[in-house]
C-alpha positions in Angstrom: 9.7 -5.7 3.0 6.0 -4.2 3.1 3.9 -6.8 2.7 1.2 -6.1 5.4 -0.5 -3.1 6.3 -0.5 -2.6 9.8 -2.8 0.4 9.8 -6.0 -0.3 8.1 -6.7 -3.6 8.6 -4.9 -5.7 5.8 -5.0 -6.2 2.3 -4.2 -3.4 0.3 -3.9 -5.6 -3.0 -0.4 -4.6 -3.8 2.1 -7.2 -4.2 4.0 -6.0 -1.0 3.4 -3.4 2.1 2.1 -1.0 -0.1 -0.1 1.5 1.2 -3.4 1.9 -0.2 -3.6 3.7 -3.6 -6.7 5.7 -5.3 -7.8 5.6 -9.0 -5.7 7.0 -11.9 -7.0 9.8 -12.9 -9.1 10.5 -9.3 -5.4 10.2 -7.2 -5.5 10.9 -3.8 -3.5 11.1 -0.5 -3.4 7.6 1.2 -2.7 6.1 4.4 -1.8 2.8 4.2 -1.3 1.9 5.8 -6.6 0.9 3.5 -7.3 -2.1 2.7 -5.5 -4.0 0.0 -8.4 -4.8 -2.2 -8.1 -4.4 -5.6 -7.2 -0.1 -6.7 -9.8 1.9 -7.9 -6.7 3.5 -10.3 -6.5 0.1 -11.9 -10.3 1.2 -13.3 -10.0 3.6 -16.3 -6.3 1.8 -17.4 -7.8 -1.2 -17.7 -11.3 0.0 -19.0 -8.5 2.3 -21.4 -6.4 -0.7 -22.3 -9.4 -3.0 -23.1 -11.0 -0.6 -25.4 -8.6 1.0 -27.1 -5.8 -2.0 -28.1 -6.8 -2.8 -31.6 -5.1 -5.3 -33.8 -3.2 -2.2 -35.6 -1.3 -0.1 -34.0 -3.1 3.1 -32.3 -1.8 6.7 -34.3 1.3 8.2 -32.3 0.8 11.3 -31.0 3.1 14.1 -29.3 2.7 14.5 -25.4 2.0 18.1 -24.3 5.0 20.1 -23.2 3.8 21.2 -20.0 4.7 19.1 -17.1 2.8 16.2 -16.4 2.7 15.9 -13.0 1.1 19.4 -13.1 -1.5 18.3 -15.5 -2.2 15.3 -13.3 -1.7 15.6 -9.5 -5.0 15.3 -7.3 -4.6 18.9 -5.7 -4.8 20.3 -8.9 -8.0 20.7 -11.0 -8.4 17.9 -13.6 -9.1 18.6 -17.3 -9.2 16.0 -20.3 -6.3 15.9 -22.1 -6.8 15.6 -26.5 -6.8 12.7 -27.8 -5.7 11.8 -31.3 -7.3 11.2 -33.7 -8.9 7.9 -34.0 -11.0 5.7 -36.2 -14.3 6.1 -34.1 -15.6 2.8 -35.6 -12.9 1.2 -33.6 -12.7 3.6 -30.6 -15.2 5.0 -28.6 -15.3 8.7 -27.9 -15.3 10.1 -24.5 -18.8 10.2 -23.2 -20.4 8.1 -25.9 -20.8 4.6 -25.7 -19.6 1.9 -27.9 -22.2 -0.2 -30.1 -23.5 -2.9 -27.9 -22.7 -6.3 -29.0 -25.2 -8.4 -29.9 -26.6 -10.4 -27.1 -25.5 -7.7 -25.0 -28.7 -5.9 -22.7 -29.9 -2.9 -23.6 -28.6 0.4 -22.7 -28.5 1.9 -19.0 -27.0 4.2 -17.2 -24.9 1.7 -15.7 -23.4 0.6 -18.8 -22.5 4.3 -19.2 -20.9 4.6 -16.0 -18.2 2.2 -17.5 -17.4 3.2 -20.9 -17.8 7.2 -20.6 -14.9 9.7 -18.7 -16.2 11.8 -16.4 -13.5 14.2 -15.0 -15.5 16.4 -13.1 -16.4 13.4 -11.0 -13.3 12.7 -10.5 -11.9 15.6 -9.3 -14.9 15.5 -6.7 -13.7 11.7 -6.2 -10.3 12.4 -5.3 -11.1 14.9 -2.8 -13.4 12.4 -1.2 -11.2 10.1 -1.1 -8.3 12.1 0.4 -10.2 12.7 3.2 -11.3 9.4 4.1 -7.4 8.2 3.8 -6.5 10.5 5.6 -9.1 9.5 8.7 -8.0 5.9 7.7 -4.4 7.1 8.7 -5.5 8.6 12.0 -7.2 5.9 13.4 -4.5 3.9 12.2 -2.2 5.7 14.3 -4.6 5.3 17.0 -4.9 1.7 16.5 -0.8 1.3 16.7 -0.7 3.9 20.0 -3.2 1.7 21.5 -1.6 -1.5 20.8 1.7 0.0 22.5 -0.4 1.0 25.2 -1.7 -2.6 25.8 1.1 -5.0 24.5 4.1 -2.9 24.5 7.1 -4.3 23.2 7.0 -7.8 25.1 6.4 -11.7 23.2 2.8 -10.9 23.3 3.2 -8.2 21.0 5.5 -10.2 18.9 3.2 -13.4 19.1 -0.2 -10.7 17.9 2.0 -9.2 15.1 2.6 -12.6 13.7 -0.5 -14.1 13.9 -2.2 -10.7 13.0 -0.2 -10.2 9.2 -0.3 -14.1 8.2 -3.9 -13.9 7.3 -2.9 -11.7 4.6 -0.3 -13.0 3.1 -1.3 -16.9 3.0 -4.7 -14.2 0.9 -2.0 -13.1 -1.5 -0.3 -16.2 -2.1 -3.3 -18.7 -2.5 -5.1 -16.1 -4.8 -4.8 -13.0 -3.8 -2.3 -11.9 -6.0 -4.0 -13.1 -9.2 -7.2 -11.9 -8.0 -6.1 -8.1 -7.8 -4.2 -8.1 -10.7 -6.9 -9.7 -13.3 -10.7 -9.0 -11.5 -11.2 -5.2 -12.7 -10.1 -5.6 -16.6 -12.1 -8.9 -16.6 -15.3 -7.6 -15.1 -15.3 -4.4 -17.5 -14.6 -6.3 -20.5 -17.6 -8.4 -19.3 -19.9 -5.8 -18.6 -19.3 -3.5 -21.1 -19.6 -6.7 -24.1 -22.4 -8.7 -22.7 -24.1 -6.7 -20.3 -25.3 -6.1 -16.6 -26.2 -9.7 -16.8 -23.0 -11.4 -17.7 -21.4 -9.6 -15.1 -23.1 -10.6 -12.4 -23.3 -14.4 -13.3 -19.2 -13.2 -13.5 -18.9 -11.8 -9.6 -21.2 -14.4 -8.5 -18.9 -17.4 -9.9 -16.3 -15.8 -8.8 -17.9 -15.7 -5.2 -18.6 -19.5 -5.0 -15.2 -20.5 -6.4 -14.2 -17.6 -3.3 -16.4 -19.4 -1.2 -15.0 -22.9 -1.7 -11.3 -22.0 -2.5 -10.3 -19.8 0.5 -13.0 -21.5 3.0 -10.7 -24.7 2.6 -7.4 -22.7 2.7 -9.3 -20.9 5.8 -10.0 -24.7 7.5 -6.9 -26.0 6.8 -4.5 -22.9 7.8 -6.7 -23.4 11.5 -6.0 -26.9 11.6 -2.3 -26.7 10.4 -1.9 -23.4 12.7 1.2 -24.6 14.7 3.0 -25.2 10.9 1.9 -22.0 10.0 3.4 -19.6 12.7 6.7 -21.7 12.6 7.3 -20.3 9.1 7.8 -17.1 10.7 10.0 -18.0 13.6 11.7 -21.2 12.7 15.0 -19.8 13.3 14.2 -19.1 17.2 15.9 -21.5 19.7 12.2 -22.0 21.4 9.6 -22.4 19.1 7.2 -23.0 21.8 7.2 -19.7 22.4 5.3 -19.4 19.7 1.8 -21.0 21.6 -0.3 -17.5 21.7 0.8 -16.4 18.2 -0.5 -19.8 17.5 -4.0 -19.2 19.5 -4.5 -15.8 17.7 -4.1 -17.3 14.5 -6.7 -20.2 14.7 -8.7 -17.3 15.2 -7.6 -15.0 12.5 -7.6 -18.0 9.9 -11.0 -16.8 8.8 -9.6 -14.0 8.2 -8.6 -15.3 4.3 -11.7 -15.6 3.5 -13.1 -12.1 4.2 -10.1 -11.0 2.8 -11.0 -12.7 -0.9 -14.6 -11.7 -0.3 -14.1 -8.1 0.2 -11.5 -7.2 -2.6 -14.4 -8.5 -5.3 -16.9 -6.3 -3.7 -14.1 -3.4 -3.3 -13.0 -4.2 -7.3 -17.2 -3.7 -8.3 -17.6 -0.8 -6.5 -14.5 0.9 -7.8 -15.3 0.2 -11.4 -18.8 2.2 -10.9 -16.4 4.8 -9.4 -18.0 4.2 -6.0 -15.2 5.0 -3.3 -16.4 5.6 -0.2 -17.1 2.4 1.1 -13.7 0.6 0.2 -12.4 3.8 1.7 -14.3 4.0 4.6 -14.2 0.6 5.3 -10.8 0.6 7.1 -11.6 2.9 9.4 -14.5 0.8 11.1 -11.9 -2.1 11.0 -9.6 0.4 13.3 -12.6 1.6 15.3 -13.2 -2.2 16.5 -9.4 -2.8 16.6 -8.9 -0.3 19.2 -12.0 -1.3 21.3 -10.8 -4.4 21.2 -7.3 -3.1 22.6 -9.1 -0.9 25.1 -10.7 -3.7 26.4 -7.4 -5.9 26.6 -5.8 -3.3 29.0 -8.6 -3.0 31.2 -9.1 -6.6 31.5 -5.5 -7.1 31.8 -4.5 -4.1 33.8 -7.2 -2.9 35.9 -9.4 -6.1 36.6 -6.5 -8.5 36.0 -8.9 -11.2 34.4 -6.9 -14.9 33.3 -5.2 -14.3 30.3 -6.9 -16.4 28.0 -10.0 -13.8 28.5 -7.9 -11.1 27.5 -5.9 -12.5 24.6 -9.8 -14.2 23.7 -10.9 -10.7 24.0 -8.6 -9.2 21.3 -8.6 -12.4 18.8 -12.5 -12.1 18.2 -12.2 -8.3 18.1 -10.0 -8.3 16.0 -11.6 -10.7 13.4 -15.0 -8.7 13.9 -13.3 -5.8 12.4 -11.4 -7.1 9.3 -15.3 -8.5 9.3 -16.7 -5.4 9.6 -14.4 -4.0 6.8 -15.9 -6.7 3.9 -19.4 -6.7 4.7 -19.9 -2.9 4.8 -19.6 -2.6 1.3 -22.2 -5.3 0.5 -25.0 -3.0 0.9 -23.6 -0.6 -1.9 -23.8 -3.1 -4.6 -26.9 -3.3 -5.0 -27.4 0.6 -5.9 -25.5 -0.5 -9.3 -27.3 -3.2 -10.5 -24.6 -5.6 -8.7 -27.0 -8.6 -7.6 -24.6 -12.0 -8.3 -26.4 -15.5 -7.9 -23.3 -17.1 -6.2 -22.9 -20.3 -8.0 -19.7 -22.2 -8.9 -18.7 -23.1 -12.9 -15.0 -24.2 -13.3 -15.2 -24.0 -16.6 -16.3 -20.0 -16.8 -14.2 -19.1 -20.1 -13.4 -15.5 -17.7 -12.3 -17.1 -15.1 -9.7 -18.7 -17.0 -8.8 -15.2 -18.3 -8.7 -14.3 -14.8 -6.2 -16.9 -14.0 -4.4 -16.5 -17.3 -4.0 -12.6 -16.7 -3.4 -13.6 -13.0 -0.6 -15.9 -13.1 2.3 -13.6 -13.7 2.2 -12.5 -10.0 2.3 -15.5 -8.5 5.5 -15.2 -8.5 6.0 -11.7 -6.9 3.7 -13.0 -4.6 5.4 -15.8 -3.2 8.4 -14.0 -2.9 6.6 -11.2 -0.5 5.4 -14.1 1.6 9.0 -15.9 2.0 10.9 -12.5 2.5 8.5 -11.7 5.1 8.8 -15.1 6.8 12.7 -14.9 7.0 12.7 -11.2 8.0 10.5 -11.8 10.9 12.2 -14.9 11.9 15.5 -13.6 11.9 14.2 -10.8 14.2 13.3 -13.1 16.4 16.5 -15.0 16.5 18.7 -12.3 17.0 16.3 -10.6 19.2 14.5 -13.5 20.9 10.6 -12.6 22.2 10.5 -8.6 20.8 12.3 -8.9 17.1 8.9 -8.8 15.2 7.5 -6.6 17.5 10.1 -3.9 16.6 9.9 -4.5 12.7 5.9 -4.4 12.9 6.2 -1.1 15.3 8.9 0.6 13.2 6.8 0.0 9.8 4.2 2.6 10.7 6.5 5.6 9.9 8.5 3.8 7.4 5.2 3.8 5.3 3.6 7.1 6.4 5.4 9.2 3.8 5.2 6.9 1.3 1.3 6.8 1.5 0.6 10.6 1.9 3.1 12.1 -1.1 4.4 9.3 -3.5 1.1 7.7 -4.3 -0.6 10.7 -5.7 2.5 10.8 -8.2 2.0 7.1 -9.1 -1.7 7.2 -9.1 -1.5 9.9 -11.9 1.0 8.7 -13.5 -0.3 5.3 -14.3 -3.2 6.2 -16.3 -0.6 8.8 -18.4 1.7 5.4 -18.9 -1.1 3.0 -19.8 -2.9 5.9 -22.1 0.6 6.3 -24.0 1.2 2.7 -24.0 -2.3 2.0 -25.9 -0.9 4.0 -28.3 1.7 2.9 -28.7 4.2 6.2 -28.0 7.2 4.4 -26.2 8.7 8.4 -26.5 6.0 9.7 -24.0 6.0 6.3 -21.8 10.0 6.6 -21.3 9.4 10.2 -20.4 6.6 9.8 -18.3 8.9 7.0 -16.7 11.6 9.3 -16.2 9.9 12.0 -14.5 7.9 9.7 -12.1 11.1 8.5 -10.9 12.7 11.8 -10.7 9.9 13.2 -8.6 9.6 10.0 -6.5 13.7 10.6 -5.4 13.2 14.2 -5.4 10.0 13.7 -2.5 11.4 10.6 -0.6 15.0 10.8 -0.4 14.3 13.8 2.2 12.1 11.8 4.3 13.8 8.9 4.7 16.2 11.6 5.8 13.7 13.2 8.3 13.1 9.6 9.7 16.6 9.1 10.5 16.9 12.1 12.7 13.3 12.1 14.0 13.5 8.3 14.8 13.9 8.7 18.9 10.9 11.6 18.9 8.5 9.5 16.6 8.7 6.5 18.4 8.7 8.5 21.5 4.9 9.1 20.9 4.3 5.1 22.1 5.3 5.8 25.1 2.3 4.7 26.9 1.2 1.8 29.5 3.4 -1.0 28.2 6.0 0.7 25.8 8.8 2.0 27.6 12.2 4.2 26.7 14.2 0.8 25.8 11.4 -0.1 23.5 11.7 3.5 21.9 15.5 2.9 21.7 15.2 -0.7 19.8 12.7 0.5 17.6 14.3 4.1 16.7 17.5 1.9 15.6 15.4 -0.3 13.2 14.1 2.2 11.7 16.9 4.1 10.7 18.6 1.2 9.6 15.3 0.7 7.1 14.6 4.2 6.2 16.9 4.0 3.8 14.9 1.8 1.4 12.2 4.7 1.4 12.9 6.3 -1.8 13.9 3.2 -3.6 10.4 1.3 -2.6 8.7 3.9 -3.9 10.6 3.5 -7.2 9.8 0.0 -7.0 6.3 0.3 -6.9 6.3 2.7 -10.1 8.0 0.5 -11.9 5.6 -2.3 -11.3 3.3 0.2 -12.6 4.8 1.1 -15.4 5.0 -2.4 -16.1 1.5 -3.2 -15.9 0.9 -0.2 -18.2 3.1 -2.1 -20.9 1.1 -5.2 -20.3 4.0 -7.2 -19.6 4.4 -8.2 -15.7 6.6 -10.6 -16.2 9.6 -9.1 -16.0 8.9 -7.6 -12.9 8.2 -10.9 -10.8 11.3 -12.3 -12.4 13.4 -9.2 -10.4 11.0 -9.5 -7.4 12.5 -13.3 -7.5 16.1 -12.2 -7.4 15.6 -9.0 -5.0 13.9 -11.9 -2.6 16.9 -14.0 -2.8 19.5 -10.7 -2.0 17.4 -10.4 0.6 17.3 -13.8 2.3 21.3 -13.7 1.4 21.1 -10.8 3.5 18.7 -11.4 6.3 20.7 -14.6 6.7 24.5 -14.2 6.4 24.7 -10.8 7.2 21.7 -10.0 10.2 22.2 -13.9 11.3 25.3 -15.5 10.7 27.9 -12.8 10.9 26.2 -11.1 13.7 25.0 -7.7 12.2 21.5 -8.3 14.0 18.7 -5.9 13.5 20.3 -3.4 11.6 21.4 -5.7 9.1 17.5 -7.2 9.0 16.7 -4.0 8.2 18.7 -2.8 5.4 18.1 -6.4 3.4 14.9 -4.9 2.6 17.2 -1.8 0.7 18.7 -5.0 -1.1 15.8 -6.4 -2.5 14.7 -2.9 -3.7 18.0 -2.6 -5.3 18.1 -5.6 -7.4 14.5 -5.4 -8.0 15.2 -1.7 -9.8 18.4 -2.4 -11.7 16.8 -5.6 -13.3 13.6 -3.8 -14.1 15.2 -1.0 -15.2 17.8 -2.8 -17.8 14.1 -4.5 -19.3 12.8 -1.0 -19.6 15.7 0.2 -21.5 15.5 -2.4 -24.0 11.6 -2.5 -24.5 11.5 1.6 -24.5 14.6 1.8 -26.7 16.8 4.1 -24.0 16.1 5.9 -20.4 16.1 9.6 -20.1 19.0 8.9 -16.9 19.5 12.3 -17.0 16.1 13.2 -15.8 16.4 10.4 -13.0 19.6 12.0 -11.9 18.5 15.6 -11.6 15.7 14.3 -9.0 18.6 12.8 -7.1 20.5 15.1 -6.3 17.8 18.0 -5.6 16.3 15.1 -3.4 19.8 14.6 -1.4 20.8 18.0 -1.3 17.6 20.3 -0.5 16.7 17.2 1.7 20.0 17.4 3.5 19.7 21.1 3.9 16.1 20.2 5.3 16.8 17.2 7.7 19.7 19.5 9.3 18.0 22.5 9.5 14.8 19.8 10.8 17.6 18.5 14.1 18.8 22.1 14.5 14.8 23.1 15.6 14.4 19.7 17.7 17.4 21.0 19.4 16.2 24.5 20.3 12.5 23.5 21.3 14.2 21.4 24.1 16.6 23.7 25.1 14.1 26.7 25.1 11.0 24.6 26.4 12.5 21.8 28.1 13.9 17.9 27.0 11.8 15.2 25.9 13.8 12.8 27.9 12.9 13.8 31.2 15.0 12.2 34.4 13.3 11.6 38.1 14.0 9.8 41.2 12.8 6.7 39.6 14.7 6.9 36.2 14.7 8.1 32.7 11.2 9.0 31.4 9.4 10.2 28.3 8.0 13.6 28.3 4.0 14.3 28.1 3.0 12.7 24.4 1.4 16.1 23.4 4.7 18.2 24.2 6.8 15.2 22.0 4.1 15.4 19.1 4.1 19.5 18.9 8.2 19.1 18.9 7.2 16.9 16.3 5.0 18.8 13.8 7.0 22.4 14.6 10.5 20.1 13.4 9.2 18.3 10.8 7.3 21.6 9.2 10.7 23.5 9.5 12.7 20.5 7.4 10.4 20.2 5.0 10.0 24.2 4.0 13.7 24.2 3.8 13.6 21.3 1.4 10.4 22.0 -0.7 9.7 25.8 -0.8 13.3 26.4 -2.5 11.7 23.9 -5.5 8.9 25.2 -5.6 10.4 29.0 -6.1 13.3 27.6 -8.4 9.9 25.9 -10.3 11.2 22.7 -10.2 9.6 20.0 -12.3 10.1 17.3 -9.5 8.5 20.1 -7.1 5.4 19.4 -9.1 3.2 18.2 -6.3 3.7 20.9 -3.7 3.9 23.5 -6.3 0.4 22.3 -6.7 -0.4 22.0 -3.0 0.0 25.9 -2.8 -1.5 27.1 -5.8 -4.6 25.1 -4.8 -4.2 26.9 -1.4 -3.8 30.3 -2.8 -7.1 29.9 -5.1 -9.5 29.2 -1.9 
């Protein structure tokens, strides 16, 4: 499952592995793997959704016939939609604000900032943002290259991934969860009612109670660190082996507590539409990262130093970064009238709404965390020392594609699904529905393609200091055993969306609850008992997805009255057969590069060797640019709804 985010530095706020998303409305191009802190998109549905739901139903109104996705993808230019007509005693109007309440403070530009639209800002947002994710990504990559380089594929590697993604999840599951889901609507409703005031007694109670809850879970996760790690290898003959993930950990422990700290300040500074910092901030986590990998090699390598100095070396480094990554965006706060007295009150009427809004994901949440535990300790049962190495290595690409083309479409789409949904207009919510899961088949189901048959040349590019061909080989299988669960993750995570848009997550965590137990079923039986090993491991996470969607999706029908499956369909099979057409036509080119300019599997005296990483890379990007203009330019030219994006991609292109 994706739970962590090996890229940028862990959390990314989503209820699994889910790469880093932008604001709805102000979409953007993500890595992932930024840090899972609470969304900037969740800003204007929630600000939407606390304004506008009345006691009445809002008027319906009839969607506009062009295509959505054109309307609303970041590479295109962002307009306001109409809106229909309301009472404006009840409803604000866009760029007016609504009557203060009494006891309220009196009016300031930051009040504006969060009841006013501002779409020209937000075009200029997204744009920012795209470019910052998109540096995030790089130096994530660099971050993963350079662990290869210094742990390879060995039980050090395995022993750093563990003890590297626990900090995380135990986040998630003590509060995490119910802290992303709940902050944002909680601190605009707050802000916007009783002032600049209220809202900072509000962040700075939620600080303490921070402060307090995840210090403890912090103390006590160092202290019961041996308990910890052997939830994610208690099916491995020799636990003991287990002793340096063990190490690492009491040093990433703290980790929790930066984690809580910094998706507050990430959730304030996204309601005042201020991205760059919880953008940026990943990247300064990787910087440090891959010092503190550069420094492991040489101490290990070249001066040959005791180990504990070395593995010392790379547990504080990496803790100063995810470090690094919260308190950056202190500073910022201050430049919008952010100044909370950090204080603790139990009995905070918001931050029982908090928990009360919260609570539904507990669920969903607990089943990320036990999924991840069995997956990884059934990787290292079947494949003793190296099993979670491989899952944690194979993730990078896995997520990639998923990050850089499917969250724009759920980032705009979210706000279209929570504006319909305030109103009430189950027509345009089941349609909006429909095509967000068209286009998400239509865009994935070809790379999950291009990673099966790019697999070997991808993980090709670790092939540096530590990380040999074998480790290429183990890794290449995983992932082509997982890619398939591309395209149906990505539907997943819509459809927790769309859920949140209707205001109702419950249904969702009760199919994350059932998709968890497939997969343990799975993972278990299948990977462990009957012998299937890693290949089995990895398609248990196409399982979950699986029951996860059907349940979800039978819900959906009954609360929307009917699913447009016909629209799902059509992105189905333009995604399997233009990405067929694309991953063949992808192979074919990989095939002719090395027999025109020579093999990436080179053989000498002493062996089987990888070629020079530049030569495997431009192999790489002249493949993968081949497949995908065989799968995408035919949509585009047939004017494809589900070719939305790219269609956009090039007439954004063509205007500069």
């Amino acid at each position: 499952m994706a739970y962590t985010d090996e890229e940028t530095g862990r959390p990314r706020g989503a209820h699994f592995a889910q790469p880093g998303e932008a604001p709805a409305r102000q979409a953007s191009v993500v890595e992932g793997p930024a840090p899972r802190s609470p969304r900037p998109d969740e800003t204007a549905v929630f600000l939407r959704a606390a304004t506008w739901r009345t006691e009445q139903p809002a008027p319906r109104f009839d969607p506009a016939a062009t295509d959505a996705f054109d309307e609303t993808n970041v590479f295109d230019e962002i307009a306001p939609e109409p809106y229909a007509p309301v009472d404006t005693g009840q409803l604000p109007s866009v760029g007016d604000r609504a009557p203060a309440p009494a006891g309220a403070t009196s009016s300031s530009a930051e009040e504006d900032d969060l009841t006013s639209s501002d779409y020209e800002q937000a075009g200029r947002s997204a744009g920012m943002m795209t470019v910052l994710i998109l540096v995030s990504r790089l130096t994530g990559f660099v971050r993963t290259w350079a662990m290869g380089a210094a742990l390879g594929l060995s039980l050090l590697s395995s022993s750093y991934q563990i003890a590297y993604n626990l900090p995380s999840m135990l986040y998630e599951l003590v509060i995490g969860g119910m802290l992303i889901t709940a902050f944002l609507p909680v601190y605009l409703e707050v802000r916007r009612e009783r002032g600049v005031e209220a809202s900072n007694d509000y962040v700075g109670n939620l600080l303490g109670i921070l402060l307090v809850v995840l210090g403890i879970a912090s103390i006590a996760a160092t202290i019961g660190a041996p308990a910890v790690i052997w939830t994610q290898s208690f099916m491995s003959a020799d636990t003991g082996q287990m002793d340096t993930a063990v190490y690492l950990f009491r040093f990433f422990a703290i980790e929790i507590l930066f984690f809580g700290l910094g998706s507050v300040f990430s959730g304030v500074l996204n309601a005042h539409r201020d991205y760059f910092w919880s953008n940026f901030a990943p990247v300064l986590n990787n910087l440090v990262v891959i010092a503190s990998f550069a420094a492991f090699y040489v101490m290990d390598e070249i001066l040959h130093v005791p180990a504990f100095y070395s593995v010392t070396t790379l547990a504080v480094g990496t803790t100063l970064g995810v470090f690094i990554q919260m308190a950056c965006q202190i500073p910022a706060l201050a430049k919008h009238g952010v100044h909370p007295r950090i204080h603790v009150d139990f009995h905070d009427p918001n931050l029982r709404k908090t928990l009360a809004l919260g609570i539904p994901t507990l669920a969903a949440t607990i089943c990320a965390f036990v999924t991840a535990s069995v997956q990884n300790a059934a990787a290292l049962s079947v494949q003793p020392e190296t099993g979670a190495s491989v899952v944690a290595y194979s993730r990078l690409w896995y997520t990639l594609p998923y990050a850089l083309f499917a969250v724009p479409i759920t980032t705009a789409l979210y706000t279209e699904l929570a504006r319909d949904a305030a109103r009430h207009d189950d027509d345009a919510v089941r349609t909006g529905v429909a095509r967000g899961i068209a286009q998400m088949l239509f865009i994935l189901i070809p790379f999950a393609l291009y990673l099966i048959v790019f697999s070997e040349p991808l993980n090709m590019v670790y092939c540096v200091g530590k990380f040999d061909l074998e480790g290429v080989a183990l890794v290449s299988e995983y992932l082509c055993w997982l890619a398939p669960a591309l395209p149906i993750y990505g539907v997943c995570v819509l459809l927790q969306k769309s859920c949140s848009a209707l205001m109702d997550m419950k249904p969702y965590a009760f199919s994350t609850v059932l998709g968890a137990l497939a997969l343990v079923g799975v993972c278990m039986v299948g990977g462990v008992t009957l012998g299937g090993g890693m290949p089995v491991i990895a398609f248990a996470t196409s399982a979950f997805y699986v029951v996860a969607i059907v349940i979800t999706l039978a819900w959906m029908r009954k609360r929307l009255h009917g699913l447009q499956l016909g629209t799902m369909a059509r992105g189905l099979f333009f995604g399997i057969v233009f990405g067929g057409l694309g991953a063949a036509a992808g192979w074919g080119t990989l095939q002719l590069l090395q027999m025109v300019l020579g093999p990436m599997v080179i053989e000498t005296a002493g062996g089987l060797v990888a070629a020079p990483i530049l030569k495997t890379v431009a192999y790489i990007a002249v493949a993968g640019l081949v497949a995908m203009a065989v799968t995408f330019i035919p949509g585009v030219v047939l004017k494809l709804p589900e070719a939305g994006m790219f269609t956009s991609i090039l007439r954004r292109f063509s205007r500069r």
